[in-house]
C-alpha positions in Angstrom: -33.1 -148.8 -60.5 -33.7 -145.9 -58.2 -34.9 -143.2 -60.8 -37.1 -146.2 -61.9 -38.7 -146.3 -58.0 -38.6 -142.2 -58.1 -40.3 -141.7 -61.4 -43.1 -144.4 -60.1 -43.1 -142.7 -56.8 -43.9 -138.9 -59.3 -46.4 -140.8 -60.7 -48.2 -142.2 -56.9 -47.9 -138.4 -56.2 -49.9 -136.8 -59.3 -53.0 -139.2 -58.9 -52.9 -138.6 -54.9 -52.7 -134.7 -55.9 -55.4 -135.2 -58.3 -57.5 -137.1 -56.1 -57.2 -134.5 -54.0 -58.0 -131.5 -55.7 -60.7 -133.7 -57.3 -62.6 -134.3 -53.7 -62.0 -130.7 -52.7 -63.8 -129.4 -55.5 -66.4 -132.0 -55.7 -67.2 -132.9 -52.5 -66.3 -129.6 -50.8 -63.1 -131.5 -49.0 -60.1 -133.5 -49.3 -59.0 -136.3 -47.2 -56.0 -135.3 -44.8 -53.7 -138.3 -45.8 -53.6 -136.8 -49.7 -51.6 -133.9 -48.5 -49.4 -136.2 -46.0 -48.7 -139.0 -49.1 -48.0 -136.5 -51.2 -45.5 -134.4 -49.0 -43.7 -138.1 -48.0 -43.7 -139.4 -52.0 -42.0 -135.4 -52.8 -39.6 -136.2 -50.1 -39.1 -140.4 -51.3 -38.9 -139.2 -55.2 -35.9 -136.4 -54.5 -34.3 -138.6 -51.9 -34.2 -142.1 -54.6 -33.8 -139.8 -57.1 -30.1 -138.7 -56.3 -28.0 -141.8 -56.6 -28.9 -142.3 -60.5 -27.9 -138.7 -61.3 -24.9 -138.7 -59.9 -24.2 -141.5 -62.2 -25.5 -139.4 -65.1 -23.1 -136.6 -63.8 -26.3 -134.2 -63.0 -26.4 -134.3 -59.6 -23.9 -131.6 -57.2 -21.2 -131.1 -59.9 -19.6 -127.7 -61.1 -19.7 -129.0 -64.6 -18.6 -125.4 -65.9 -14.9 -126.0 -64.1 -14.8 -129.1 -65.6 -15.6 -127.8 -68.9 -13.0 -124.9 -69.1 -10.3 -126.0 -67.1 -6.9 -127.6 -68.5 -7.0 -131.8 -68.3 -4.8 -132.0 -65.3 -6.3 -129.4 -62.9 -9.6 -131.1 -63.9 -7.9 -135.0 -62.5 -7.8 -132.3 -58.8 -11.0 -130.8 -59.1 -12.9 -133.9 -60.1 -11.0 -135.5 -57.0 -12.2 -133.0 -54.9 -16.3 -132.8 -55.8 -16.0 -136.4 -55.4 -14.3 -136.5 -52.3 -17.1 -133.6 -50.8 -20.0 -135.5 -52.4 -19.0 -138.8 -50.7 -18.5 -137.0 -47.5 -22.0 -135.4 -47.6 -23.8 -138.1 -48.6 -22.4 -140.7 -46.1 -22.5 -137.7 -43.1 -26.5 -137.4 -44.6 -27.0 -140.8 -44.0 -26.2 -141.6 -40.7 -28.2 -138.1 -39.9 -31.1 -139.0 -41.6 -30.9 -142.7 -40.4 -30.9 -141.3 -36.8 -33.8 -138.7 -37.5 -35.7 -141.0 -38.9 -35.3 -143.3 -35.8 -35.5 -140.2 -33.2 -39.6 -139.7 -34.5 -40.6 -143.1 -34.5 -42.8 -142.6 -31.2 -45.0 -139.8 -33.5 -47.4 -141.0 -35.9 -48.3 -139.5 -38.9 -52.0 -137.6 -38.0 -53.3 -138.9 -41.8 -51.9 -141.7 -42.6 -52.0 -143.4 -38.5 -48.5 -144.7 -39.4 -45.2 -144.4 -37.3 -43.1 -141.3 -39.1 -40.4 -143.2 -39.1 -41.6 -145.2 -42.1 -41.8 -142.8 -44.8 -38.5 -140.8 -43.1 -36.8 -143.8 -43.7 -36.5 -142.9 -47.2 -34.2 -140.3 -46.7 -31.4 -142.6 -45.1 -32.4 -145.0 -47.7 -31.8 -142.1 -50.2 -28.6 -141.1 -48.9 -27.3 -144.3 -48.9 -27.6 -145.1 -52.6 -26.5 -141.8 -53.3 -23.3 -142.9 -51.0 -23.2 -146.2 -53.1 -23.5 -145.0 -56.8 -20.5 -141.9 -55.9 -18.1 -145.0 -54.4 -19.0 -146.9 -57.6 -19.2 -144.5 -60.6 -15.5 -143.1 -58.4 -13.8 -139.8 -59.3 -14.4 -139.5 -62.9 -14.9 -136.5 -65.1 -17.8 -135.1 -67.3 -17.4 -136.4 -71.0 -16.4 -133.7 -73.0 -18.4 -132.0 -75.6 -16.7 -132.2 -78.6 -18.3 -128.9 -80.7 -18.2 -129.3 -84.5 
């Protein structure tokens, strides 16, 4: 669900982008909420974007230990990346939550909106990156059987 939201969220950002560019060169200038909507759908996309790689086992793993290591000192090390992962991500999310809270007195100068909306993304982010490592749990890469 959340690369679905980020790959729509890639797409948002290539038409502002293109708008953008478009109105610069045509009408000698861009309007200053394409640069802020694109910067804040950049910032949503990578942020949504985590929690369904990790599932997909692209997303902060040393898949070379994992790959060349003997099975039972890959059980430790795929213990430990998942044990540092969680901690990030749950120690990300209670920053972000409280950055995102801390700027909610500034508004955004384009878009006229409180900066703690788009921000909120990267709590939001953090915390579906927190819930897919809890759920997918300590397991290792499938190995690549090579024929």
């Amino acid at each position: 669900m959340s690369i679905s939201i980020a790959a729509c969220l890639v797409i948002i950002n290539v038409l502002v982008v293109m708008y953008g560019v478009t109105t610069r060169y045509l009408l000698g200038g861009a309007p200053i909420w394409t640069d802020e909507l694109s910067r804040y759908s950049m910032i949503a996309t990578a942020m949504l974007a985590g929690g369904g790689t990790w599932v997909y086992g692209r997303h902060m793993r040393v898949a070379l230990a994992e790959r060349f290591l003997p099975v039972h000192v890959v059980r430790w090390v795929v213990y430990y990346q998942w044990l540092l992962s969680l901690s990030f991500a749950v120690i990300g999310t209670y920053m972000t939550w409280r950055y995102a809270l801390s700027v909610s007195m500034f508004t955004s100068q384009g878009l006229g909106i409180s900066r703690s909306i788009p921000m909120l993304s990267m709590p939001l982010g953090f915390g579906l990156l927190s819930l897919a490592i809890v759920v997918h749990g300590p397991s290792p890469l499938p190995r690549q059987v090579v024929q």
